[in-house]
N, C-alpha and C positions, 0 to 999 in steps of 0.2 A: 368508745371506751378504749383506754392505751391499754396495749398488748404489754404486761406482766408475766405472762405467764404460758408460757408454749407446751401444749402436753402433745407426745408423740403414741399413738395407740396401735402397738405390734410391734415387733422385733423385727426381725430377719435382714435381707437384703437393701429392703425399702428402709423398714425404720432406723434400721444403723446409719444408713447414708444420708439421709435426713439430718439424725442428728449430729452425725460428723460437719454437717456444712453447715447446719443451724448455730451449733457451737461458735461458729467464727464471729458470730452476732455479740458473743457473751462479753470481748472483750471492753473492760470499761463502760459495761453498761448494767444495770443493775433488770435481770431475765432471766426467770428461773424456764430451764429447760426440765421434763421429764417425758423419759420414756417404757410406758406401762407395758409389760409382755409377764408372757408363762409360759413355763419351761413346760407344762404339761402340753401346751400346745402347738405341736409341730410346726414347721413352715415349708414351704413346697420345693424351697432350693434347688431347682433345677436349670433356675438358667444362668447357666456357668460361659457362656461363651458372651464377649462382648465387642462394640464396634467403636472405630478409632476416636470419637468423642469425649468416650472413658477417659481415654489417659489424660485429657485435658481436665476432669472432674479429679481425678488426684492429684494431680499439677497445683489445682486451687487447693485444695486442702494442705502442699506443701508434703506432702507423702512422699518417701524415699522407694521409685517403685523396684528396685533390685530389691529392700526388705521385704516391702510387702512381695513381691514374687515369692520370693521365698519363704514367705508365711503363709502364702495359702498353697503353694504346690503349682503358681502358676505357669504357663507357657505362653509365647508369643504367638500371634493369629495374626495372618496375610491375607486373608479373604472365606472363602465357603467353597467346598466342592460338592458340587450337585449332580447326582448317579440318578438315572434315569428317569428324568423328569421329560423332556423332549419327549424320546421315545426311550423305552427299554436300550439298556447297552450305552447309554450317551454321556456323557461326563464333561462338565467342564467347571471351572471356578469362578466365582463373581470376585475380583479384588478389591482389595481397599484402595488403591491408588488409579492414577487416570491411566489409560490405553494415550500413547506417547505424550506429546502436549501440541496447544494449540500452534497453529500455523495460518498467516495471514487470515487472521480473524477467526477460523472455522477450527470445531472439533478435529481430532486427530481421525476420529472412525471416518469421516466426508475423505479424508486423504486418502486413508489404505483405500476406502474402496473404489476411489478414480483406480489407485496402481492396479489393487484387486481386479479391474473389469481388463484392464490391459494387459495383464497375465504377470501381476506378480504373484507368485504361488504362497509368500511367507501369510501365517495366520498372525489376525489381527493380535494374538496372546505374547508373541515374541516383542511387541513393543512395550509389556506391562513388565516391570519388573518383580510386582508383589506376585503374580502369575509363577514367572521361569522362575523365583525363589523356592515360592511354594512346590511346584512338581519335583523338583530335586533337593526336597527338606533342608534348603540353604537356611537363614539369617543371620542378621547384622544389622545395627541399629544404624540412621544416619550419622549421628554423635561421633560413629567410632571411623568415620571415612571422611567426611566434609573436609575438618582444618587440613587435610594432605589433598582431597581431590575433589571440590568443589563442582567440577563438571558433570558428574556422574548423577542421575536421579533421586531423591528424596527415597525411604523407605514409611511407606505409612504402613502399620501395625492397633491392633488391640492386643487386648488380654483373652488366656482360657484363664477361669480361677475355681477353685473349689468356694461355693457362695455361702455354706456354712462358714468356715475358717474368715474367708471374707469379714463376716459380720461383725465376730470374733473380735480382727482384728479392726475391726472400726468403732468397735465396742470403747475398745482400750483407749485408743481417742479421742473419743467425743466424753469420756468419761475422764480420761486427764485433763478435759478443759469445762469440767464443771458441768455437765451433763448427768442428771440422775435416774438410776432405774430404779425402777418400783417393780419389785414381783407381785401378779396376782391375777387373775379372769375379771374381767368387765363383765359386771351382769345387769349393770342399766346404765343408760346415758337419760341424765337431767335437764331439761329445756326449759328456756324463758319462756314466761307464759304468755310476754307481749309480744316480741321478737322472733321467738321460733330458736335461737341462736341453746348450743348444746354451753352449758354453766358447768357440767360437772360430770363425772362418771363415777358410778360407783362399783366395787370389787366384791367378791365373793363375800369378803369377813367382814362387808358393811364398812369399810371405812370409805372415805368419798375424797375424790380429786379433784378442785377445781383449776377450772384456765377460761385464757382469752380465745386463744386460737387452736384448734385441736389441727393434728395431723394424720390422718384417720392412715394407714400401714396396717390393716386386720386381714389383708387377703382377699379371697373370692367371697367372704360374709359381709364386706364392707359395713361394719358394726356402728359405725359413725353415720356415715356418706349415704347408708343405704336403710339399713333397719331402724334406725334413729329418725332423718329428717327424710324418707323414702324418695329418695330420688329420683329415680327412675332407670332403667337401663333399654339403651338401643341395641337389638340384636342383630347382628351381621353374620347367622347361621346361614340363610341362604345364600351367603355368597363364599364364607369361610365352612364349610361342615366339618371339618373334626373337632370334634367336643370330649374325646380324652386318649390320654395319655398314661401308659407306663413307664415311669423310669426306675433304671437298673446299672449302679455304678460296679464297675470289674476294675480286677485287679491288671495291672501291663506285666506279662507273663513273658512276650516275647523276645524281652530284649532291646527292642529296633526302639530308636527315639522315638518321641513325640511327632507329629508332622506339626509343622505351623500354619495348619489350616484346620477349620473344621467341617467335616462331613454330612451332608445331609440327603440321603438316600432314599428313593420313592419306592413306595409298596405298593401293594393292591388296593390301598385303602386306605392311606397315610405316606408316610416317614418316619424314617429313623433317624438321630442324631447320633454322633460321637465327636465328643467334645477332651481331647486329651488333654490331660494333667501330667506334671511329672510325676505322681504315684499312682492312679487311676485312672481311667477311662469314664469319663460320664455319658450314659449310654439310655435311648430313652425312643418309644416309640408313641408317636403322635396318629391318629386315626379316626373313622368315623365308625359310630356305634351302630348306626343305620345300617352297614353295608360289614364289618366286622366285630364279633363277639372278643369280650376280654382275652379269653382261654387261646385264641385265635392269634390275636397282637402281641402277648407272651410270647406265645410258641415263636410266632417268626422275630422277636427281639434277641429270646437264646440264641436261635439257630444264626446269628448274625454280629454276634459281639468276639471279640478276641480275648479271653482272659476269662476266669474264675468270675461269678457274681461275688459282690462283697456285701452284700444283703437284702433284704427282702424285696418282690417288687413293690415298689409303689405306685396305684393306680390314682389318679386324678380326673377327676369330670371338671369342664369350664362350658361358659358361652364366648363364642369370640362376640365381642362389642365391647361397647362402653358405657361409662355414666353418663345421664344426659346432661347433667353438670358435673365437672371438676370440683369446682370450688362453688360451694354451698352453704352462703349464711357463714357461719365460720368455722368449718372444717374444708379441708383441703384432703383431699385422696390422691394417693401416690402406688404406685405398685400395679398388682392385682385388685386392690380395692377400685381405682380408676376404671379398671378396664382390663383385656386381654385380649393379644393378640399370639396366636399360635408362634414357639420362639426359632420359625422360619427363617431366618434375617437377626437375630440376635438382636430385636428389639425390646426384649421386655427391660434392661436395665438400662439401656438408652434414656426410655421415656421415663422411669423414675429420676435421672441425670437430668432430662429436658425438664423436667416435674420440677424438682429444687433450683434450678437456676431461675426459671417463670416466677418460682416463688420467691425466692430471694431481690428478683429484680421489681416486682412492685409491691413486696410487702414495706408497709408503713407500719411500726412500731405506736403509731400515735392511735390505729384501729383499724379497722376493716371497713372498709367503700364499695359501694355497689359499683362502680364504675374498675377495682380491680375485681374481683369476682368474673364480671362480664368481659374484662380483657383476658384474662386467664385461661375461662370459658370458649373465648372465641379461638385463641392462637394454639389451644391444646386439642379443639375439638379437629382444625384444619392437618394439626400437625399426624394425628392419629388416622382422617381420612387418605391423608397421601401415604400414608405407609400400609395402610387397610388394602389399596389398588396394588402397592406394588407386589406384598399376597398373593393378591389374587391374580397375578401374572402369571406367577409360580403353576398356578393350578391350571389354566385356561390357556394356557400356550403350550398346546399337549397335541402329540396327533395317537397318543393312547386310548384305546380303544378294548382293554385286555381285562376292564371291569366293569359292572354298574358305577363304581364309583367315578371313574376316570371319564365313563362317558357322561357322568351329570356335569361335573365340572368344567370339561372340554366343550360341553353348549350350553352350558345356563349362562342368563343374561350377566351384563358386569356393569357394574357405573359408566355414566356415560362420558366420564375424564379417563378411565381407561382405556373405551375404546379411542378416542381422540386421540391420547397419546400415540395410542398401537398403528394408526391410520397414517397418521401423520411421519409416523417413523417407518413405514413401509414407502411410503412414496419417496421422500428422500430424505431419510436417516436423521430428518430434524429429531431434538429430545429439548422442549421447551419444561425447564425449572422454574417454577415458580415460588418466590419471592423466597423464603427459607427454606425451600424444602431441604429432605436429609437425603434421599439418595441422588447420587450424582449422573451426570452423562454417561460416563462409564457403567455405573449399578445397572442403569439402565438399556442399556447397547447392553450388554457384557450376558443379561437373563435374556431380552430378546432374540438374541442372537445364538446365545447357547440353546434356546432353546425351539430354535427352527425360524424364526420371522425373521427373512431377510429383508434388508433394503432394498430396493430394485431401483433405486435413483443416491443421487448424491448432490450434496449442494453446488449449481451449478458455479460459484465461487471458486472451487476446487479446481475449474477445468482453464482459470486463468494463471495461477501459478508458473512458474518458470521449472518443464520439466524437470532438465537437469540439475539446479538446483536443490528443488524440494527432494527428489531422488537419494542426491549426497547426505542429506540432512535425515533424511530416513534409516538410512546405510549409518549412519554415524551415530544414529537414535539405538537401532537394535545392538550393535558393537559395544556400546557405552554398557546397556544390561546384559550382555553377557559377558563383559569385564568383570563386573559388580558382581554376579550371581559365581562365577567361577573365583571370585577368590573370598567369597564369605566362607564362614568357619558350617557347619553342621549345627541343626537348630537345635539336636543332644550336645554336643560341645559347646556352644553359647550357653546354654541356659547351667553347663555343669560350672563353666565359669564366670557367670554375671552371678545366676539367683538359684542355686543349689537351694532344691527342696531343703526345709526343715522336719525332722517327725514331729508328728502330729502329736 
């Protein structure tokens, strides 16, 4: 049956972006979009921080992003710093950009650590440029240095964004190009009675919406994808256990910019995030129920934010896992409906970005095929496992010992591609990517390494190299980034003059 009719089910993050990309379908084609949500029903908006793919998912939509910066109050992100996860006291940043570049054939990490074993004292972080920006609250976009100095490093960036405003304004688009909302509560989904396929939904006041392909954006109730056609869900509590979360946005009281990174701090029993905006703080503690009470994860979120709360907390319960299908007969789950993964790594609006591009690139307008479905199915379930390990890095590369919690994590089992990986890159710093994955060599060295697992080898490739040359090229690597990090402007001065907040 041809696709006429696309209904999108939820608001928020997911459903706005959805239908901001769905919209681009509209042109010269005759497809009605709508997207069903209720104001009386909240969205969980907290994952405000995002990773450098983002900006390519507004790039496509043609988005001016100094506006929208400035419409949602956003700031620029250079990577993640992470406070005591190693051990108590330890700190480092995972960047967005690679640790130098490659050199006769081999990663840049096989290099430092030949000079490293020889007794070069400099850390592997002086050759990243998203690194030494970040510590010293630099930015500057490539755009504004290349056409004068082409020699100098790439700057890779995301966004922090306020994910309310966001929506907002993806509202405003997907609605200027023919995109319709319907107010109202979904209180039944209608099924073909040969098929299984959902025909219709219908709303509180009884009035009824039919479509070809739903986009199920309902959240953790997955109202489509889950209570509808019950799909199933895989749980990954044993390997991920925090299962909730308070968040708590404050106001920036101090003065000092924004940093262009964002924070992610180990507890007794969780994390805390801070995710800076140019008018708030989004501030939010992730935990396990098992090992700490609400009243508990509160108390240590106040005692830990900088600024005035600006309302109430909000607590949230999740499972981390996933659907055991994505795409389902003919709805399609995107967001939290799909799945959830604690927003460790600032992948929850990733995967709704990876979500609509999958869908856009083998949706058929002429109808729905088992053979997409099962392609969908297969490249979303791998995409989700490799980011599920890298997680669980996080937790298991611990020599903390200062809780029940930290000691279940630091020895419960792990999939057996994490330990491969972890193995493999102990003996000599190999980091094997496979086929798409989304974290990189660097993601990868950058947690390992910050977080205690050294290499104790190196690609013996490395040890053929022409010393003094590579040497000079090294010397001339870190030079070049501290050229670049010493004449950017302040990531408060950029942002007052690219994308000066709007009030809200």
């Amino acid at each position: 049956m041809a696709i006429q009719q696309i209904i999108i089910v939820g608001g928020g993050t997911a459903g706005w972006m959805a239908a901001a990309a769905l919209s681009r379908l509209k042109t010269n084609r005759d497809l009605g979009i709508t997207l069903i949500e209720s104001e009386q029903i909240g969205t969980v908006g907290v994952g405000e921080a995002t990773i450098p793919p983002f900006v390519g998912f507004n790039d496509l939509l043609g988005i001016s992003e100094a506006e929208m910066l400035a419409e949602v109050g956003g700031t620029f992100k250079l990577g993640i710093q992470f406070e005591n996860w190693g051990k108590r006291g330890d700190s480092y940043i995972h960047p967005f950009g690679a640790y130098g570049y490659t050199m006769g054939g081999l990663s840049f990490h096989h290099i430092w650590h030949k000079f490293a074993k020889d007794g070069d004292k400099r850390p592997i972080q002086v050759f990243n440029v998203e690194t030494m920006a970040a510590y010293f609250g630099k930015f500057m976009r490539s755009e504004d240095y290349q056409k004068q100095r082409d020699d100098l490093p790439p700057v890779n960036y995301a966004y922090h964004l306020d994910a309310g405003r966001y929506a907002a304004y993806l509202r405003k688009y997907a609605e200027a190009r023919g995109v319709v909302r319907q107010e109202g509560r979904i209180s039944n989904a209608n099924l073909h009675s040969e098929t299984g396929f959902v025909t219709s939904v219908t709303l509180d006041d009884g009035s009824e919406i039919a479509g070809d392909l739903f986009i199920d954006c309902s959240g953790f109730r997955g109202l489509l994808i889950e209570q509808a056609l019950e799909t199933g869900y895989e749980d990954w509590t044993h390997w991920l256990p925090c299962n909730r979360a308070v968040a708590l946005p404050c106001k920036r009281e101090d003065g000092s910019p924004p940093p262009p990174f964002t924070r992610a701090t180990a507890h007794s029993a969780g994390w805390q995030w801070q995710v800076p905006l140019q008018h708030r703080n989004g501030n939010g503690h992730v935990y396990c129920s098992s090992y700490m009470e609400d009243q508990e994860a509160l108390d240590i979120l106040l005692g830990n934010i900088a600024g005035k709360p600006q309302a109430e907390p909000n607590f949230l319960r999740f499972t981390t896992g996933r659907r055991k299908k994505f795409w389902n007969k003919n709805v399609v789950a995107l967001g939290l409906a799909a799945g959830f993964m604690e927003p460790l790594e600032s992948t929850s609006i990733h995967l709704i970005n990876t979500g609509i591009d999958k869908l856009l690139s083998l949706l058929s307008l002429d109808g729905v095929t088992q053979a997409q479905q099962d392609t969908f199915n297969r490249l979303t379930a791998r995409e989700y496992a490799r980011i599920r390990d890298f997680l669980i890095l996080h937790y298991n590369a611990t020599t903390r010992d200062d809780s029940d919690f930290w000691n279940y994590v630091r020895t419960m089992d792990v999939p057996d591609t994490l330990t491969e990986k972890v193995e493999i890159f102990k003996a000599n710093g190999q980091i094997f990517r496979e086929e798409d994955e989304l974290f990189t060599e660097t993601s990868w060295a950058a947690v390992l390494m910050g977080q205690g697992i050294a290499m104790t080898g190196h690609n013996p490739m490395a040890d053929s190299l022409d010393i003094a040359t590579t040497r000079r090229e090294i010397d001339e690597m870190e030079q070049s980034i501290r050229f670049l990090v010493q004449h950017m402007p302040g990531h408060g001065d950029y942002l007052a003059r690219y994308c000066p907040a709007k009030a809200a």
